[in-house]
Structure formats: C-alpha cells, structure tokens
N, C-alpha and C positions, 0 to 999 in steps of 0.2 A: 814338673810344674810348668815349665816355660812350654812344652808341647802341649800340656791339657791347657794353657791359656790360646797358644795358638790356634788350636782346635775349635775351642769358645769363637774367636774371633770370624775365623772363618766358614765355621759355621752355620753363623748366624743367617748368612744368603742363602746357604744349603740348605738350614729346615723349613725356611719359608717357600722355596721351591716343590719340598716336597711333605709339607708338614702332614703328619698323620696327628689326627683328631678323633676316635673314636665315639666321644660325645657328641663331636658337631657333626661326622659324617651321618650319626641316628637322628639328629635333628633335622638332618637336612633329608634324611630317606624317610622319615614321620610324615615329615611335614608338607613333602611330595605327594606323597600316599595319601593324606587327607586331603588336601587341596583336590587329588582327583576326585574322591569317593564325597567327596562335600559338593564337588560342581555336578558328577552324577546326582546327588538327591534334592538337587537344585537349591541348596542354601549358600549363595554365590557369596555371602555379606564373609562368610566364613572363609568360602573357597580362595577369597580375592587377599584377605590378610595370610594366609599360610603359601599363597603364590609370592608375598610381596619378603615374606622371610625368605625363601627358599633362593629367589634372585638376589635378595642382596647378599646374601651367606656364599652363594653358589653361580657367581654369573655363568659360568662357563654350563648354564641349563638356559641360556633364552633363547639360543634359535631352537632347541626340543623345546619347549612351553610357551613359544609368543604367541601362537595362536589359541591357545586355550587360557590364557592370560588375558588378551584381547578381549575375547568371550566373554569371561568370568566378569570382566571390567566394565565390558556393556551391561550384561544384565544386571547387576549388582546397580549400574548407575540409572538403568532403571527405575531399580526397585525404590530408593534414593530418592528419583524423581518425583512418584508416585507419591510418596507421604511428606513430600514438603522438604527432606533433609536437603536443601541444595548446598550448603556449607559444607557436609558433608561427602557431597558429589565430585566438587569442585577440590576439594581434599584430596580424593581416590585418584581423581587426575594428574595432577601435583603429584602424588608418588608417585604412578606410574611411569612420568614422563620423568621421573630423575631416575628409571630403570631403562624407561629407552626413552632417551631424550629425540632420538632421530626417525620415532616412530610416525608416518605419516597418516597411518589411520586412525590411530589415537589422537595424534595432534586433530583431525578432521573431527573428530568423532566430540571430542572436546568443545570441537568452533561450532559445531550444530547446538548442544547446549549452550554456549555463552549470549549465539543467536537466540533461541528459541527464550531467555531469560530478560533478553533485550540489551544485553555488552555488545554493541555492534564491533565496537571499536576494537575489542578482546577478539570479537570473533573471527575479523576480519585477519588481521594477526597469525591467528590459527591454520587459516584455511593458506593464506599466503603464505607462512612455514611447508607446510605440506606441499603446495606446489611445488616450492624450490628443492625439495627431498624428492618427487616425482612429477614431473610436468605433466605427466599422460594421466596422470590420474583424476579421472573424470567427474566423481562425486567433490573431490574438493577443489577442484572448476566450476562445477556448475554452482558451490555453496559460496566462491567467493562472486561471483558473476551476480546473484541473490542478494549478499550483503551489498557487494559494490551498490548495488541501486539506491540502498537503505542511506550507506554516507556519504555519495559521493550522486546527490540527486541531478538526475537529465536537464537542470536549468544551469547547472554550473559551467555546462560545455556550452548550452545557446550563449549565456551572459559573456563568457571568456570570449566567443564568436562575433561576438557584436562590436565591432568594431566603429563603428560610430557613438557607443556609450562610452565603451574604455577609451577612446580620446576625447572625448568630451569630459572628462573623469580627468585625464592631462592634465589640458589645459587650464582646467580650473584649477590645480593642484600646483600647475608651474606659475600659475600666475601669484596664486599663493606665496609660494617659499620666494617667490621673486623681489614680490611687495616687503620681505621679513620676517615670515612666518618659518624660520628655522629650523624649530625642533616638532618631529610630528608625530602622533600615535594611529594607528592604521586598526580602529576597533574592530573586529572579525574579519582578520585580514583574508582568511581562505588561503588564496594559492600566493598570498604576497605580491600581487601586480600592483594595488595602490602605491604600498609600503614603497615597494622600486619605482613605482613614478617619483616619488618625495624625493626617494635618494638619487634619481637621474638628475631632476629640480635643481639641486643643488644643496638639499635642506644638510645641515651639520648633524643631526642628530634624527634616526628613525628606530621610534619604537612598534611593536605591533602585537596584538594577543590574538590566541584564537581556542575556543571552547573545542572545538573537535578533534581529538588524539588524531585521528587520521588525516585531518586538514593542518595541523599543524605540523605533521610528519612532513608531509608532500610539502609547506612552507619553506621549511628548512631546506628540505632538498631544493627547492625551486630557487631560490633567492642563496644555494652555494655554485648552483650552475650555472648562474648569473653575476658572479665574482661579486656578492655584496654581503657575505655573511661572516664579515667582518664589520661592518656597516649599518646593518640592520639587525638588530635584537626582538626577538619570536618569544613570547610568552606561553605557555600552556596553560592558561585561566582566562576567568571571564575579567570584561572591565570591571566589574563591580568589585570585582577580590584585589582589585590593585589601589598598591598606596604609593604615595612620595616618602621617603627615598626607598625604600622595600624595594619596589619594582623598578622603578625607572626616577634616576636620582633627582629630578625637580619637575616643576608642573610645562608640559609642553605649550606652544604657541600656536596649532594647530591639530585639527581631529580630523582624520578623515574617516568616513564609513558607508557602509552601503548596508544596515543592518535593519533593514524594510521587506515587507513582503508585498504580496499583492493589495493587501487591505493597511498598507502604510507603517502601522505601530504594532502589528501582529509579532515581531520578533524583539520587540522588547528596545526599541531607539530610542521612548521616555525616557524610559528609567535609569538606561546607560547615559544619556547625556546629561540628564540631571547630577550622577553621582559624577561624570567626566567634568562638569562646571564646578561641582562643590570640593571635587579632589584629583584633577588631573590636570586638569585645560588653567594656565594665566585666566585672570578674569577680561570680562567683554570691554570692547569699546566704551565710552559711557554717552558719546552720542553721536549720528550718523556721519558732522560734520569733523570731527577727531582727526587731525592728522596727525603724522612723525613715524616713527619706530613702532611696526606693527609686533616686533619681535615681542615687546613689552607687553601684548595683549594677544586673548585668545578667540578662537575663529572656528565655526566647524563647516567644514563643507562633507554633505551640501547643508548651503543655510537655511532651507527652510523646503513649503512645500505645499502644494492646493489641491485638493483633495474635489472632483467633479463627480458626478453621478447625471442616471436618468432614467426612467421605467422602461421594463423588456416585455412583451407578450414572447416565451418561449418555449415552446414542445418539449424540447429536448432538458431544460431545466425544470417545466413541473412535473415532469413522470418521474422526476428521480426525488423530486421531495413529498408528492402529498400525492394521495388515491386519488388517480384522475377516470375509476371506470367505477359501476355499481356492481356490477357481476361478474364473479369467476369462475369459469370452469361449471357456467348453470349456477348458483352460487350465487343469492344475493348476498353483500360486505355492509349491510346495514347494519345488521347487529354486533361487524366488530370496531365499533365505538372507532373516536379518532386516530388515524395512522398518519406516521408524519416522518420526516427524516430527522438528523442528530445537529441539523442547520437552521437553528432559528436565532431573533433577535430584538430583543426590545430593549429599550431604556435601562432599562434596571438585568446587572450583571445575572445570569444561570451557568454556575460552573457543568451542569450536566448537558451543555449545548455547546456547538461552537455560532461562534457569531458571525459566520462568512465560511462560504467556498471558494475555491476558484475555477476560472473556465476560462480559454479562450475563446473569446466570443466570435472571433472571424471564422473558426473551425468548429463552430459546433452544427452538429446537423441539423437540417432543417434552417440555419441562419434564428435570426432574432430579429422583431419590429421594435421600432423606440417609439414609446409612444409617450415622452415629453422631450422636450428639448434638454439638452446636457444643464445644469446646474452644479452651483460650486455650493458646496458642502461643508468646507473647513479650509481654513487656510491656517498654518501652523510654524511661526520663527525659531529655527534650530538653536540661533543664539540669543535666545530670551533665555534667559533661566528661568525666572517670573513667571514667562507665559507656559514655557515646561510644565512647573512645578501647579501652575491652577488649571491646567487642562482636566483634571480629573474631575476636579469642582466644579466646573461648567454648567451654566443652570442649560437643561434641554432645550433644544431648540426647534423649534417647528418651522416647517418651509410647505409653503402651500406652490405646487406646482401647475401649470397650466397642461392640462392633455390635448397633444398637438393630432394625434391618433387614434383611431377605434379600435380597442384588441383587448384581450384577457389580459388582468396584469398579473404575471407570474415573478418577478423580482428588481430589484436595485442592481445596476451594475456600476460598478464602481472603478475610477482610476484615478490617476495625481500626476499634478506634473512634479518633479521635483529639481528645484531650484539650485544648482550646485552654488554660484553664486550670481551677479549681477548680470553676465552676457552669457553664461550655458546653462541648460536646463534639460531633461530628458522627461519625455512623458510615457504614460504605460497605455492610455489610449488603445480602445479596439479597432483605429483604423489606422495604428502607427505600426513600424519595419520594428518593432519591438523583440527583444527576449522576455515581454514582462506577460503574465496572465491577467486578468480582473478580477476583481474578488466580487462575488455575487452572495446579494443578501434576499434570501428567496423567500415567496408570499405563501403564508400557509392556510388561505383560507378555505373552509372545508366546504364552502360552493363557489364555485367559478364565477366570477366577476367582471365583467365586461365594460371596460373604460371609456367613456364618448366624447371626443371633442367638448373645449370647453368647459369640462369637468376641472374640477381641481382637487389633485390627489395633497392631503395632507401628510408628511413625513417629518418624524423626528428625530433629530442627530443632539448625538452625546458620546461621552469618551469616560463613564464611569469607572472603568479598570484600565486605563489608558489600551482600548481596545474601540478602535472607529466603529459605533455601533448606528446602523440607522434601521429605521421599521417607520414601514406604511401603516397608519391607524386607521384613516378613514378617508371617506371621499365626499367633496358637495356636489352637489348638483342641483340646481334651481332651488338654491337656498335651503336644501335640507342636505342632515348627513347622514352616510352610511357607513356604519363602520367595522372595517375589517379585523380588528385582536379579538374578538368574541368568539366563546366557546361555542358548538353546537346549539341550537336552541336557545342560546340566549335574548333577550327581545330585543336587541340589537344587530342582532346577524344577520347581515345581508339587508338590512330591510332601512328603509328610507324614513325618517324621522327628522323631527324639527330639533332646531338647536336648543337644550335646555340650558335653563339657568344654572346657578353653580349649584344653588339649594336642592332644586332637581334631580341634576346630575347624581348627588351624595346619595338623595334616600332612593333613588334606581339605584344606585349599585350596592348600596346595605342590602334593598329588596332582593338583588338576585347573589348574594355573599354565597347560599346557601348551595344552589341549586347548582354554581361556577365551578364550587369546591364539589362536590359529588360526580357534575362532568366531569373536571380534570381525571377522575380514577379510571375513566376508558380511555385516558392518554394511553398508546404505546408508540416506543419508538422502533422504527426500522434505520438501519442504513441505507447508503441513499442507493447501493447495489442490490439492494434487498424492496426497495419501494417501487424499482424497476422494474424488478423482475414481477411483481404482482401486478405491476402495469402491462406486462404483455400476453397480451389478449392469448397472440396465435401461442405464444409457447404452451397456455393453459386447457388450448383447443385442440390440441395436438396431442396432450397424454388427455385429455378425458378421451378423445374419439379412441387411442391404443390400449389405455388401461379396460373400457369398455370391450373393446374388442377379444383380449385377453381373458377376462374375468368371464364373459360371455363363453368361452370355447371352454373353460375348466369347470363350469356349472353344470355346463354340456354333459361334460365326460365324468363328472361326481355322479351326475344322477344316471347315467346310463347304465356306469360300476353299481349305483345302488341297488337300482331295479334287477341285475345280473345278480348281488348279491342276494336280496329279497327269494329271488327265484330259484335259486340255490339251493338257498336254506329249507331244513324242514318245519323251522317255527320262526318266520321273519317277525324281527321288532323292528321300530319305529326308529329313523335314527336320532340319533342324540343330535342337541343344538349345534355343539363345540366340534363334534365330526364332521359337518356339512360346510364349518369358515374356512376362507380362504383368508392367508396370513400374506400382507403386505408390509415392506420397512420401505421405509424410505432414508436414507444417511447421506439427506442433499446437507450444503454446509447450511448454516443460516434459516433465516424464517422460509416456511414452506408451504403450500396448501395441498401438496401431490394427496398426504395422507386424508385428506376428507375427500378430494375427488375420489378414491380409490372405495371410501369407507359407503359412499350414497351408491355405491352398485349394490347394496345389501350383501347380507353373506359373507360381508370382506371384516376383519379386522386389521387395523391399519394401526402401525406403530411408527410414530414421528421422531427426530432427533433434533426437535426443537429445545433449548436446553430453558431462555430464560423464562421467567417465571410468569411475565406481564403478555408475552408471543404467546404459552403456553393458553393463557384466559382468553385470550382471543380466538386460537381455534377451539377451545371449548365451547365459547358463545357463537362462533359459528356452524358450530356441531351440532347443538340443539335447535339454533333456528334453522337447521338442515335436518331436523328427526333424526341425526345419528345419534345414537345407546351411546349413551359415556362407555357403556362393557369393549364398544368396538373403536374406541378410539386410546392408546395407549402411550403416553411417553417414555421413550424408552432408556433414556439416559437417566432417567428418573433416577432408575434401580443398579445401573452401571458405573462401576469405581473405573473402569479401564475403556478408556474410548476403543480399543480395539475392539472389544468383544463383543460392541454391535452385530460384527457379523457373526451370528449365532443363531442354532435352531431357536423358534419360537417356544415352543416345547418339545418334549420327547415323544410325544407323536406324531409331531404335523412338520413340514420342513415349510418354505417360503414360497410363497406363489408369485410372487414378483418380487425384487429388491432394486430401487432406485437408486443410482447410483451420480452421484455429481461430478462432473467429466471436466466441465472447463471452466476453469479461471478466470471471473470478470475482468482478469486482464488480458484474456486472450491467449493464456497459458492452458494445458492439457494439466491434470491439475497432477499432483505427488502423490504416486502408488498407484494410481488409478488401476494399473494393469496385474499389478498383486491383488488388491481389494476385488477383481474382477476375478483371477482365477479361485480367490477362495470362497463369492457367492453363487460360483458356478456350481460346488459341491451341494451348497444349500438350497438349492430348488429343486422341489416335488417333481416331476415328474409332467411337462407341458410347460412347467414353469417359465420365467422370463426375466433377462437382467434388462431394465431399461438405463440407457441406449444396446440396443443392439451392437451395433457401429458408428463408429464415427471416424468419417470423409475429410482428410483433410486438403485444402485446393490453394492454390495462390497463383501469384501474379508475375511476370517480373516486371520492376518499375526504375525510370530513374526519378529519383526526390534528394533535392540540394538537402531540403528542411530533415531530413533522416538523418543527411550526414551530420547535419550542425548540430542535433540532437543529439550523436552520439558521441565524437570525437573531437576536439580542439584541427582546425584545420591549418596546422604550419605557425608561424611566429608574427605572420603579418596580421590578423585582427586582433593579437596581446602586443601588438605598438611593438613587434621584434624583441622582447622577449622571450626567455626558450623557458616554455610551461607547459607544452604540448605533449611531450615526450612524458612525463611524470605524471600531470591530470587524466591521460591516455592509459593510463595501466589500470585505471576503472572502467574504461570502457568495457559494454557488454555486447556479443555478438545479435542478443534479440532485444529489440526493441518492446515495449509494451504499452496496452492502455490506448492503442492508437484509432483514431475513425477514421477507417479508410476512405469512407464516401467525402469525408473534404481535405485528405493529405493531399498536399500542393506534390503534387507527381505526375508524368507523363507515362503511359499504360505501354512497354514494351513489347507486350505478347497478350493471346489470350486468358484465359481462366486454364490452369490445368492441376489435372490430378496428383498429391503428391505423395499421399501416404493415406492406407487403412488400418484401422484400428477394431478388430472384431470381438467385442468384448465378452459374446455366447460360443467360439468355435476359438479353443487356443491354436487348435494346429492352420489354420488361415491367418496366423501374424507374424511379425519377420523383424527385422530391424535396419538392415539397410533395403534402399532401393536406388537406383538409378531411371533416373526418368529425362526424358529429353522433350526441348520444348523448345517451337521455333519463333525469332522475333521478328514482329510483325510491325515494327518500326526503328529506327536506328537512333542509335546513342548510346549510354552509360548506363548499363546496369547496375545500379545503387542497391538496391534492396530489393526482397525478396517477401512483400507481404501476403501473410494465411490466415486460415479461418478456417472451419468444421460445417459441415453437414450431419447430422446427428440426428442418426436414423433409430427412432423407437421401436419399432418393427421395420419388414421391405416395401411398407409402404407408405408409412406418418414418418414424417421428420421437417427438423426445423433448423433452420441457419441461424450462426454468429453474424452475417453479415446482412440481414436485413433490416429494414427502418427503424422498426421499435423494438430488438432484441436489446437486453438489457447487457449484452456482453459488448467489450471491447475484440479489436484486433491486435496482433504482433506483426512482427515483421524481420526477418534474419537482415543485417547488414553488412555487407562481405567488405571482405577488411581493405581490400583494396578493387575500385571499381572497374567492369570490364566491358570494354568496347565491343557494338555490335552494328552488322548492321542488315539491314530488311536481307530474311530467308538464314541468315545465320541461323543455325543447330546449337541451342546451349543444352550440358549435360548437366546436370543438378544430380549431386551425391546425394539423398537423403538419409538422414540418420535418426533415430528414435531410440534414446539412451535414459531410460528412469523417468519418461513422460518428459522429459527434454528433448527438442528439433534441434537437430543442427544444419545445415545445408553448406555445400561447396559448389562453387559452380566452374566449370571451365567451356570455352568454344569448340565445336568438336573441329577436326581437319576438315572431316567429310560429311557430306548430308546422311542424314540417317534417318530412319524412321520410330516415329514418340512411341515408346513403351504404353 
C-alpha cells in the first residue's frame, strides 16, 4: 500500500509527461486530416474550426501548420467578409491570436480589417503590435504609416509647430490661473500641452479628456515624460459623458479648448460648452465689472470669437465643385442634367452635404481674386451661455455686400479671429503665418456668373445645427435682382428681374413647385475628386485620341482576318453582329466617362464600374444623346458580388480589347495592387489588345521646404514652449507626404527634373524594384524632401501628367528623416524602392562625381 501510494504520488508528473491518450491522439490525427482535405476542397469555414481544435489539443503542430492555418484564416475571413458576418470575422481573429498571440501577420492581417471597417484606433494597435514582433516587415509599415495619417492628421504637427499660437495659448492661460482660476479642464486635450500649460501656471487641480484612443494614449505618455502624471488626470471620453463627482469631483474654474476647425463650430465647441456651463465649469461672472475671487467663477478660454468672410473668383476651387466645360471627349454634357460636388449650403440644414471645405487659400494654384472686401459674419461669446444656447435659433441673416472687383464668383472664404481673452487673440486669416486652413463655402451656379463693381452680392448666414452656414442667393444690380439658388431653367436663373412683392414672390414659386421638384431628379452628386477629373479637358483628349487609335488598328485586323476567312471558306456567311465587338472594361475607381468615349468608336462594347445608381443614369443619358445602343454600354458591377472578378473574360468567346486601369491616387499615391491587377489583365487581352496606361514615368525633384518639415514632424521642444512632445507625436510620422501642389509648395528647387522609376504595365519582364539613380544639385543647401509625380503614358506616344495645371491629381513627396547638406555639382544617390505600389527613397552624397544612371 504505502509503495502503490507512493507510485500514485509520483507519478502524477510522469503521466502527464508522457500521457497516452488513444482517443485524443484519433482526434487529434482526424481532425488533421480533415482540416487538410477540407482546406483542399476549399471549405475553409470548416478547415479553420478543425485547425483551431487540433492547436489547442496539440500545440507542439504550429510551426508544421502555421502556414496553412494562416491561409485557412484568411480565406475563411474572407468569405466572412463577403456576406456581412463581421462579428463573426473579428471572432476567428480572437482565436486565432490566443493560438499565436505573437503572430505578426495575423496581428497585421487583423489591423487591415479593423481599418478597412473604420476601428482606426484598433487598427493602429494592430499594425503597431506587429512591428514591434518584426520591424522590417514592410506591409505592416506601410499599413501603420496609412492609418497614422487617418489619427494622427498632418495639422497636429503644423499646430504643435506653431509656436507663436501655443504661447499665445500661455499666456492666456497663465494669466488665468494667475487671476484664480485654479482648477482647469483641458476639453480635447490631444497631446496635453494646454493641460501642462495650467499645471506650469500654477493651477491646483488639471483635468483633461480626450475622445481618441490614440490621442489619449500619446497624452498619458506625454504629460508622464513630463513628470506631471501625478498632477494631471487624462479621461478617455468626450465632455459630454462627464459628470461632477463621476469624473472630476467638483465643477472647475476654468476650460480650456481648442476644439474648432476651419469653419469655427465644425468640431462640435456649441455643444461642449453648453453641457461644460450646465455641468462642469462654476457659473459665469454675472457682470463685466465683477471683481474678487475669480476662483469662485467660471471662464473659458478662448472667450469668444469673429467670424470674417469675402467673395473669391477661383479656378482652382470651381473645377473641383460644379462642370465648368460643355463637352467631353467630343461629348456634349447637356443631357447629364446637374453635376455638382458633396459641398453645398444654404439656410436650411441637408444632412446628405457638407457645409464647407477647406483650402489654403495662399497655396492653392492659380491664387484667388477677392472680389469684396472682408466682412464680419458672426461674432460669437464663449461665456454666454444664453448666447450658446440661442445660436441655433438665430433668425437668418442677410448681409448685402458691395463688389469691390470684376470676376466670376466661385465661393465664400471664410476665417475667425479667435479671442483667447482680452490682450491675445489668434486669427486663421489667408494672409496670416498660420497652421489654420479656411473653410470655403462654394457657388454652385450651373452658369457662370460674372460680378461688376458696384453690384451687391446678397448672403445669408445662420447657424441652424450649430454648423456656420452661409450661401450666396442673389445679386442686385441697377436695382434688379438676379438670383443665384435656382435650379436649371428656372425663371429666375441667372436672369435679371425686378424685386417682387411678397404676394408675388409666393405665387412664382407655387408656379414653379412643380417643375423645381422634377429638376432636382437630374441632381447627381460627384466628389469633388471626381468633378475634377471631368474637368480636365486634356486627360479626356488624350484617351479619346489612344483609344481611337487602338480601336482603329483592331478593326483593321478584324476585317482583314474576315475577308481571309470569307476566302478560305467554301460557303462564306455574313458575320454575326457579336463577332465583329470589340469588348472594353474600364475598372477606373469612381465616376468615369472612359466607357462612352470608347463605346462612340462603334463596334466597341464598353463595360463601366460605375456602381451608384444616379452616376449610372447619367451616363445612360449621355449614351443616348451620343446614339450609343444601351446593348453597348454595360455596368458591370451590376452582376458582380466580388470586386475582384472584374477582371474577367467578357465572354467565353471574346477576351478584352482594352482594359483601363486607374493607376494613381488623387493623392499622388501609385494606387494598391496596381501591378497585380496589371499582370492578371495582361492574360485578358485578345490579341493587339491594350492595358491603358501603358507606363507610367515616375520623375521628381530635389527640394529644400521648411513647410514639409513642419508638416510632417514636431521640430525639437522649442515651438511646444520646451515641452518634450516631439519624441511620442513623431512616431506618427510618415516618410511620404501627400495631397500636395507642388506648383505653390514654399520650396527652393535643388536640382533638376529627373527620372526615377518605371512602371510597364504591358511588358512584366521590363520592371524591377530597386533602382539607384544619381542626380546632381544644381544649387546648395538642405535637401528636405524629395517630391514626384507620373507621366502616364497611354500608348509611346499620348500621355498625360500629374503635374500639370488642370490635372485633377495631387503630388507626394518622400521626406528623409534627417536633412542632407549639399552643395552646387554635389552627386546625390537616390536608392529608389517600389514595394506593393509604395516609393520609398534614401538618399546619400556620393564621395565622388559620378555619372546619372
């Protein structure tokens, strides 16, 4: 007894060592087995539960099975994707990652879906896991470098930069907690630089929230690097979710915030300060001349705010909001009813618009004319509550303005000063050393409108959804008016009329109720990348001239084959209609017209990947008023559950006579996959056929530009008031820039124009991935940045540039991480790298002169 107990005892470690399990080792060799022979017949949903037993029954299988685990896990999350289970998706993930928690493709694979669902925050996470498990790994670099831009947007480094704001932000702050104001809440504090102004101040007590996982992550960090996070308490919610004592045990004596965008109230500063008066902030002063113990009362800086505007004539701002041509590509656009961008505004709230864009206006090309003098628009007291709380109710306000200039009036631009308190104020101004943009409220009138000295433009401002909304109505001139909110055709559009009475007024617009509501149904909307691109002329003259020339050479050789085959045969028939088309896709992203240029060669059948519904009617209605057969004009997403399978034969007889392909990124990015999606419509073309672009030339500059660097990185602790913020707000930074015009970047031009890389989208064995190119500077100083652009060659002899006047594309630009001295006849080598349609460049100065690749 006493040996069989001893035995018991110690051999409890021994059979666990070596347990034999005959039922579990058949489960675990079953369930192997199917897992394979289930990911062979491609039922992954299956394959992926019989892999997820077999690891946790059996680790000592995942380095034999992580790869076919991986697999199984993608497709499976696929399939997932496809029919909506995303709870489901996000499930599979979650096991997976408690099988390999340290898995870095997974972890990535993951952050691509949390992105692609809109979890930035998740996503970011993800992708940052995976880096720190593999630095070199280059897909979950480039996916965090992608989000980075999403949370962590390029005004956060200007604004942290601006070092004449953030002391101006100070002083107002110390003069604050000086006065009494003690205890302070820092409403979207971001990186916590107000919050440590307070607590530099002197204030006793700093609270702070902030709405972004990611910004409040880098908070914390910021403000313990700072030895104050003992000192300052960091919330993860919005003001509105916070109570007394909940959050922060009594009502503060001061607010600070900077939670304004270009268009003032756009980020939501009503509403928070309303609920911060009714349940955060001591109550106000009760009258200006109040003295004693500020501590006693509550404050917010900034206190308030003026709100200025003034008419623009600008190129650059109507080609991106309303059809500024009649004809495209041959191609009268009359019968496609009104086209307009997703940027309009009037009076009365439309959640399907926004009410404002923005733009810098010193930088946009071509410049802008004012063609009235600046006016104030609103002016707005932070510490009313009162005036808060009836902003919304505001009866409309009309401002008749005087036109000081002759010009087309294309939009309102808009700025504010804003008043921190009695002696500092910051304004966003288009002629100010600002980080701010303007918010531009643009004219949608569907004929061009030319403004004369004299005239008086009438505009109405209101704040109906505490949203600054203003819109141009009409204009007098020699005592009549014309007025610009009228639909097409309406018998007010455009045309010059006396001022009716009110009775008037009513039964004209009962009379046209009908005919207003029947226009509106040729409303369609474009984005404003998309109203652009319709606007430029050359991109549309450039594929008719190649598609023309294409279609013209396969006619050619259709009927030469015919006549060969006719004469062949010993009883020639006539051919069939459907034998003689030529089959064109076009799978550009967004609205397109490629497919009707291609469809008016005759003979062509032209399939679109226009998806919605109202784009769709428009090129129908311009198909007809172009004699194209509805037979030859085809949507083809129509019929397609899986975006991929676009590229696919037309039929089982005919392969593709051209397939268009969309190459670059209105941000100036070569776009994702491009060079996949290129080698698998090379298999799909007949035979002469043709992927348009042929090539595409990529060229750049070298430059130095201060404004790249402020853009991208925080520069040292002196413009954050000596602060260390740099170091943490910096691990968002992205090596490329985007979105940028190069023709007004404040930059001094180091070198010529040169070659940097090609991209042959019809010849795979002509492409490469690195290249080395040298390029000599042809003036001295600091090589900042590295901005490119494309040539984009349809055939060897049509092509069209990113970098010309009215291309509807933006620039990028590489910005090397630390800047490199040069000077006149220096040899700089440029690594180039091309990795999944991502650039990367390195640069160094050679020893020795060398000659340019």
């Amino acid at each position: 007894m006493p040996n069989t107990s001893a035995r018991q005892k110690h051999g409890r470690r021994a059979r666990r060592r070596r347990r034999v399990d005959p039922a579990r080792d058949e489960l675990i060799s079953s369930s192997l087995e199917s897992a394979q022979q289930c990911l062979f017949n491609q039922d992954y949903g299956t394959a992926f539960v019989h892999y997820l037993l077999v690891l946790n029954l059996a680790p000592m299988f995942k380095d034999f099975a992580r790869e076919s685990f991986r697999f199984t896990l993608f497709k499976w999350a696929e399939e997932l994707d496809s029919v909506g289970r995303i709870q489901d998706l996000f499930d599979c993930y979650e096991q997976a990652l408690e099988v390999f928690p340290a898995d870095e493709v997974i972890l990535n694979s993951m952050g691509e879906h949390l992105f692609r669902m809109g979890f930035r925050d998740e996503a970011a996470g993800h992708f940052y896991k995976a880096l720190k498990l593999k630095p070199d790994f280059l897909e979950a670099r480039e996916n965090f470098y992608r989000v980075a831009n999403w949370l962590v947007e390029r005004w956060h480094f200007l604004m942290l930069n601006d070092h004449g704001r953030n002391q101006k932000y100070q002083q107002a702050i110390q003069k604050a907690v000086q006065n009494g104001c003690n205890t302070v809440l820092d409403i979207g504090t971001g990186t916590g630089i107000l919050g440590m102004c307070a607590k530099k101040a002197g204030a006793a007590e700093v609270y702070a929230c902030e709405l972004s996982k990611t910004m409040y992550e880098l908070a914390c960090e910021v403000v313990t690097a700072n030895g104050m996070d003992g000192s300052i308490k960091i919330l993860h919610k919005k003001s509105l979710e916070m109570e007394v004592p909940k959050d922060i045990p009594h009502r503060v004596s001061l607010v600070v915030t900077e939670t304004v965008d270009a268009g003032l109230f756009g980020e939501g500063i009503i509403e928070s300060l309303i609920h911060a008066w009714h349940n955060l902030l001591l109550p106000p002063k009760r009258d200006e001349g109040e003295f004693g113990d500020q501590s006693n009362t509550g404050r917010v800086i900034p206190a308030g705010a003026t709100v200025f505007g003034m008419a623009v004539e600008c190129l650059e701002i109507r080609r991106h909001h309303r059809l500024c041509i009649t004809e495209v590509g041959g191609m009268s656009m009359a019968a496609a009813g009104e086209l307009r961008s997703p940027v309009s505004c009037s009076s009365e709230p439309d959640d399907t618009m926004e009410p404002y864009t923005t733009e810098r206006l010193s930088r946009l090309p071509g410049g802008y004319k004012a063609l009235t003098e600046p006016f104030t628009a609103l002016n707005i007291d932070f510490n009313n509550v009162q005036e808060l709380e009836g902003l919304s109710s505001r009866e409309v306000r009309e401002l008749r303005l005087l036109v000081t200039q002759e010009g087309e009036l294309d939009a309102l631009a808009v700025w504010f000063q804003l008043h921190l308190d009695e002696e500092n104020s910051l304004s966003t101004g288009p002629q100010e050393d600002t980080c701010w943009e303007q918010a531009i409220y643009p004219v949608h009138s569907t004929k061009s409108f030319v403004l004369k000295p004299q005239d008086e433009l009438i505009v109405e401002v209101s704040c109906r959804d505490a949203y600054l909304r203003l819109s141009c109505v009409a204009v007098l001139r020699d005592g009549q008016k014309v007025h610009l909110d009228k639909r097409v055709g309406s018998p007010h559009s455009g045309n010059l009329v006396p001022n009716p009475n009110p009775e008037a007024e009513l039964c004209s617009a009962l009379a046209c109720l009908q005919t207003n509501q029947s226009q509106t149904e040729d409303f369609c909307m474009l984005e404003c990348s998309e109203m652009a691109l319709l606007n430029n002329q050359d991109y549309h003259q450039s594929f008719c001239r190649a598609l023309t020339k294409l279609i013209s050479k396969l006619k050619a050789k259709n009927q030469n084959h015919g006549q060969r085959s006719a004469f062949q045969s010993d009883s020639a028939t006539s051919t069939t209609p459907n034998s003689s088309l030529l089959y064109v896709l076009d799978v550009s992203e967004g609205f397109s017209l490629l497919p009707l240029i291609a469809a008016r060669q005759g003979h062509v059948k032209a399939y679109s990947s226009v998806e919605k519904k109202k784009q769709q009617e428009v090129l129908r209605r311009l198909a007809r008023s172009s004699d194209i057969s509805e037979q030859h004009l085809e949507f083809w997403l129509n019929h397609m559950e899986d975006e991929h399978g676009m590229l696919q034969r037309p039929s089982r007889e005919k392969l593709w006579s051209a397939i268009i392909l969309d190459c670059v990124e209105t941000c100036g990015l070569i776009r994702q996959k491009l060079m996949e999606k290129a080698s698998l419509a090379r298999c799909l073309l007949e035979e002469g056929g043709q992927i348009f672009p042929e090539k595409i030339v990529v060229y750049g500059m070298l430059v130095e530009s201060d404004t790249l660097l402020l853009e991208s990185a925080v520069q040292g602790q002196k413009p954050t008031l000596g602060f260390n913020i740099a170091p943490f707000i910096n691990q968002f930074t992205v090596p490329v820039h985007v979105f940028l015009d190069f023709s007004t970047l404040e930059c001094r031009h180091l070198s010529e124009t040169v070659e940097l890389f090609v991209l042959d989208l019809m010849d795979a064995n002509a492409n490469y991935t690195n290249r080395d190119v040298k390029v000599q500077a042809m003036s001295a100083g600091r090589i900042t940045a590295i901005p490119f652009w494309y040539r984009i060659y349809l055939d060897q002899e049509i092509s069209v540039s990113t970098l010309s006047q009215n291309s509807h594309w933006k620039q990028a630009a590489v910005v090397l991480q630390e800047p490199l001295e040069v000077r006149v006849g220096d040899w700089v080598s440029l690594a180039v790298k091309l990795h999944k349609s991502t650039i990367s460049i390195l640069a160094h100065i050679e020893n020795a002169p060398a000659q340019m690749d």
